[in-house]
N, C-alpha and C positions, 0 to 999 in steps of 0.2 A: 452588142448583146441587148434584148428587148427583155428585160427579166419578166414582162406578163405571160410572152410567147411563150418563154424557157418553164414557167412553172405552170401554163395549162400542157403541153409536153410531157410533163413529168407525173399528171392526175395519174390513176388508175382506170384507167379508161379505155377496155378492148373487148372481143369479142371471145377470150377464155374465161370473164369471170358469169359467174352463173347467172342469169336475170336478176332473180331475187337481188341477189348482194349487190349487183349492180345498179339497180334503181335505190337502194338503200344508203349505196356510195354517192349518187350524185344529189339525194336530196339531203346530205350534210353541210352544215355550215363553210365548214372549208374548200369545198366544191364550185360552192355557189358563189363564193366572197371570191375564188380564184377568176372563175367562168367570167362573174361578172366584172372584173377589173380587165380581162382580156376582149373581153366584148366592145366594153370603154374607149380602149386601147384602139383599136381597129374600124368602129364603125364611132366613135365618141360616146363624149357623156349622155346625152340624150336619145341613146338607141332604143331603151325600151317605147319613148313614143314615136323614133321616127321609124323603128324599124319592126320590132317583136319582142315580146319581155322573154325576160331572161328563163322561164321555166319552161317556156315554148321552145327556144333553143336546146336546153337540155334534154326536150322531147322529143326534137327533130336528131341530136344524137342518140337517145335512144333507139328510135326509129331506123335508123343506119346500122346499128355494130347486130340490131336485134327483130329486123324486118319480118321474123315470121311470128312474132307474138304480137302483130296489129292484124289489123283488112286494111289493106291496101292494094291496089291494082299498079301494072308492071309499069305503066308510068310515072304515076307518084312515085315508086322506087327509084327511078331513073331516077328521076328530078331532084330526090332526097340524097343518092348518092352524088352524083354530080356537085351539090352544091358544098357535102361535106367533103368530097375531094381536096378542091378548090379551094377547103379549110384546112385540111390537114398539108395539102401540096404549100402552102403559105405559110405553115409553122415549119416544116423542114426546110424549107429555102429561104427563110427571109434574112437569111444573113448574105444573099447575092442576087436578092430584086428588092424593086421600091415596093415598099410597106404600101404606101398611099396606094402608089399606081394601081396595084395589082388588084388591093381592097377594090377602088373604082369601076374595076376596068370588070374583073370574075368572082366580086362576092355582091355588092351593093346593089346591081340590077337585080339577082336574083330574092334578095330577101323579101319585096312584098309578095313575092310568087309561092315562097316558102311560108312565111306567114299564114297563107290561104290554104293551101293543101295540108299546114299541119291543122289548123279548126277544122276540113274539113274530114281529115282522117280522125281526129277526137270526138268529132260528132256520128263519124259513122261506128269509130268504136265503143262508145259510151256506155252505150248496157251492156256491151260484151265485157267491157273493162271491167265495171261493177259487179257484174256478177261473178269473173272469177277472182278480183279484189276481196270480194264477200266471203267465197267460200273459202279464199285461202284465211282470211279471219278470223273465220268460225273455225277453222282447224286448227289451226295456231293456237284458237282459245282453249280449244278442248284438247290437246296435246302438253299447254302447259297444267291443265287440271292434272295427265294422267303420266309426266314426271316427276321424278323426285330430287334428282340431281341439283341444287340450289341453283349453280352457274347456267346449267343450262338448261333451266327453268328461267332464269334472267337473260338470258341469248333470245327464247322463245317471245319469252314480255318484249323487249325492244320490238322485233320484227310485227308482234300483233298490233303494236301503238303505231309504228310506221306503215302500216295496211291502213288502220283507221285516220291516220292523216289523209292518205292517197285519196281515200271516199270524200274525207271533208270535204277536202279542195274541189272534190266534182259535187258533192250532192249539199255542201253548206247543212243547214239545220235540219236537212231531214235524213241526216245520214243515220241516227239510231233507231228511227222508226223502218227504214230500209233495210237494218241489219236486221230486225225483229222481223222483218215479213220473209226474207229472205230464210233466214234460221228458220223456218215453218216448209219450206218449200223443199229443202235441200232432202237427199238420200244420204241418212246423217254418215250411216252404220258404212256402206258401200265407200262413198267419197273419203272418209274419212281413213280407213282402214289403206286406202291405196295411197293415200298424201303420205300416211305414216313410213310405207313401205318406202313410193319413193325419196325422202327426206332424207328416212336411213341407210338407202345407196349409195343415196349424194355423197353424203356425209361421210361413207363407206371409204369409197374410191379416194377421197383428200385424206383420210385416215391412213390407206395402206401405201399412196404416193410420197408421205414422211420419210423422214431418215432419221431415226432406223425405222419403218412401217410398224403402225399401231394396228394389233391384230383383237384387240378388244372387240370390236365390232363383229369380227368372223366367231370369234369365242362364245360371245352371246345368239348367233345364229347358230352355230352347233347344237348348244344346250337344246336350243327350239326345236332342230331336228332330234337331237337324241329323246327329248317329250313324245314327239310323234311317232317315231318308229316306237317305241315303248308302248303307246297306245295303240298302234295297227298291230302289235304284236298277239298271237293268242293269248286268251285272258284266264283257260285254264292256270293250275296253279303247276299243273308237270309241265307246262312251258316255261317256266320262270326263271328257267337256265337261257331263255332267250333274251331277257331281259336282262340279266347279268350280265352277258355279253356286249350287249350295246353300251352298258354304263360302263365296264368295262375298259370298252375300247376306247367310246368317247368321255375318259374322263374330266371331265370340267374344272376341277380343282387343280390336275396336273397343265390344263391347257393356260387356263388363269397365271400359273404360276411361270410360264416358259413366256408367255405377253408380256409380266411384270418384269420379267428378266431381262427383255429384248434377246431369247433365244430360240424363239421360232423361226423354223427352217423350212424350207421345201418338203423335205423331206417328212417331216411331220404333218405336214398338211395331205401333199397326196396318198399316205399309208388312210388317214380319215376317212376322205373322199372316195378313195377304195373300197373301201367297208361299208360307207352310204352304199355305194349305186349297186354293191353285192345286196346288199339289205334289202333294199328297193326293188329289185330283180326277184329276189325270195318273196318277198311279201305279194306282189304284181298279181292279180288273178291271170289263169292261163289262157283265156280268151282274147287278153290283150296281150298277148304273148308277141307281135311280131309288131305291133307300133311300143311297144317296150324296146325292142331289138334296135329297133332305128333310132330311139330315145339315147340307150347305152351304146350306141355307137358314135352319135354326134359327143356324146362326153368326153369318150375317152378321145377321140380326134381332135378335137374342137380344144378342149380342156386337159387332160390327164397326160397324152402321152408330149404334150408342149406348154408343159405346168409352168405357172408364172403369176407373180402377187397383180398385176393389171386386172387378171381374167376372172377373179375370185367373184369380184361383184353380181356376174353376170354367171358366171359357175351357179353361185349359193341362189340367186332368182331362180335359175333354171330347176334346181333339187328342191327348195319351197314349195314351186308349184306342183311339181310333180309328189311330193310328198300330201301337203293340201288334198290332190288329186286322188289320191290313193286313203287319203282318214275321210274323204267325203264317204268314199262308197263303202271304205268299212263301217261307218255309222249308219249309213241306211241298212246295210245287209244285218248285224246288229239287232237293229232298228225292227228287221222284219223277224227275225228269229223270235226275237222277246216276245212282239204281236203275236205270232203264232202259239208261240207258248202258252199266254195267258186267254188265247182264244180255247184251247182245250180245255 
């Protein structure tokens, strides 16, 4: 038993956990105190000078489990995989070869080779890094401004202070003056509005993967749509049995209440969902009548008639947009009614 081998084996360290959390997980003290006792281990005490320091390493597995969020060309790849191979092939077997040997023989030649190509893929990413280091920053900041939720308003704070470490470590002392020019540059309202969206997907899909699945998530997306259709709905007042209807059917107080329960069922859900995409279909102007057709028919195939808590995520994206789609151009149309009005 090599107990360093046995507990870098046991990190959290794969290519299921999300980027984010993942870069969040290895720049933790226990991460780095394991890493670097295993590193010790294998290539000795003096690795970081003879070989690569220890957060290059954690880069260069970065790099491997997460190769499409650098620039890198398909040889760097090779050479990044290969080498963590060779890592990972020598933590499952080193209980039936020689430790030493093996380091000698398929890790030690390659590490000043590694060393090079990971500076060189840090320098060729560096402003790309930054810049999306930056903007996830700026959003993080402005998302913990616009919850309320204590905890996860403090979930938010960690992950913005852990962006602004990432910057230190590349930009040193002029990492605030870089956030200030950057915060000038950005498309705050656009970029930010979509980080939101996807954050709450994320967040979504590990929500409803629970046992028993927490459907808060979908509950609050509901309510969003039952806003919206209430708003595309005629605004006369002998319409307003349309709008009873939607509140109605989607009521929010009873959804909240079957979530707190853990008694939400299939069945409750696709009877909603039904009632959307009828809604949606009525409201539809009749010129888009047949990319509507092909719209409700990828639903009900896709989604409705092989219902399942997995598909919800990408269900409720799909109806958002098309919802969104449908209050844009009832506001222009609106929009142009009123103009005329007040032009006579």
């Amino acid at each position: 038993m090599v107990v360093e081998i046995d507990l870098f084996n046991d990190l959290d360290i794969n290519k299921k956990n999300d980027f984010m959390d993942h870069i969040k997980y290895i720049s933790g003290k226990l991460v780095n105190s394991v890493v670097n006792c295993y590193l010790i281990k294998i290539l000795g005490v003096d690795y970081e000078k003879n070989y690569f320091p220890l957060k290059d390493f954690l880069g260069i597995i970065s790099i491997y489990h997460y190769p499409e969020e650098f620039l890198l060309n398909s040889e760097e790849k090779k050479d990044i995989t290969d080498f963590m191979n060779n890592i990972y092939d020598l933590n499952k077997n080193y209980k039936t070869v020689d430790i030493s040997e093996y380091v000698e023989k398929n890790i030690k030649p390659a590490n000043q080779k590694m060393k090079n190509i990971f500076v060189k893929i840090m320098d060729n990413n560096r402003q790309s890094i930054c810049e999306n280091y930056s903007k996830i920053y700026h959003n993080l900041k402005n998302l913990e401004k616009d919850i309320d939720d204590e905890d996860s308003k403090n979930h938010i704070k960690t992950y913005k202070e852990h962006y602004y470490k990432l910057l230190k470590d590349i930009l040193l002392d002029n990492t605030d003056s870089y956030l200030e020019q950057q915060e000038k540059t950005q498309e705050e309202d656009k970029e930010y509005d979509n980080f939101r969206k996807t954050l709450f997907m994320d967040n979504l899909k590990k929500d409803l993967s629970k046992d028993p699945p927490n459907f808060n998530g979908i509950v609050y997306l509901i309510d969003i749509i039952r806003k919206k259709l209430c708003f595309i709905s005629p605004v006369h007042s002998k319409y307003d049995y349309i709008k009873e209807n939607i509140n109605s059917i989607l009521d929010i107080d009873y959804f909240k209440q079957l979530a707190s329960n853990n008694v939400f069922d299939t069945s409750n859900l696709l009877n909603v969902f039904q009632f959307i995409v009828e809604k949606i279909t009525e409201f539809q102007a009749e010129s888009d009548g047949e990319k509507l057709k092909e719209w409700v028919d990828t639903i009900k195939k896709n989604y409705l008639e092989d219902f399942s808590n997995d598909k919800l995520p990408s269900l409720m994206d799909m109806i958002l947009k098309k919802i969104e789609e449908l209050e844009l151009n009832v506001s222009k149309y609106r929009e142009h009614i009123y103009k005329n009005m007040n032009d006579k």
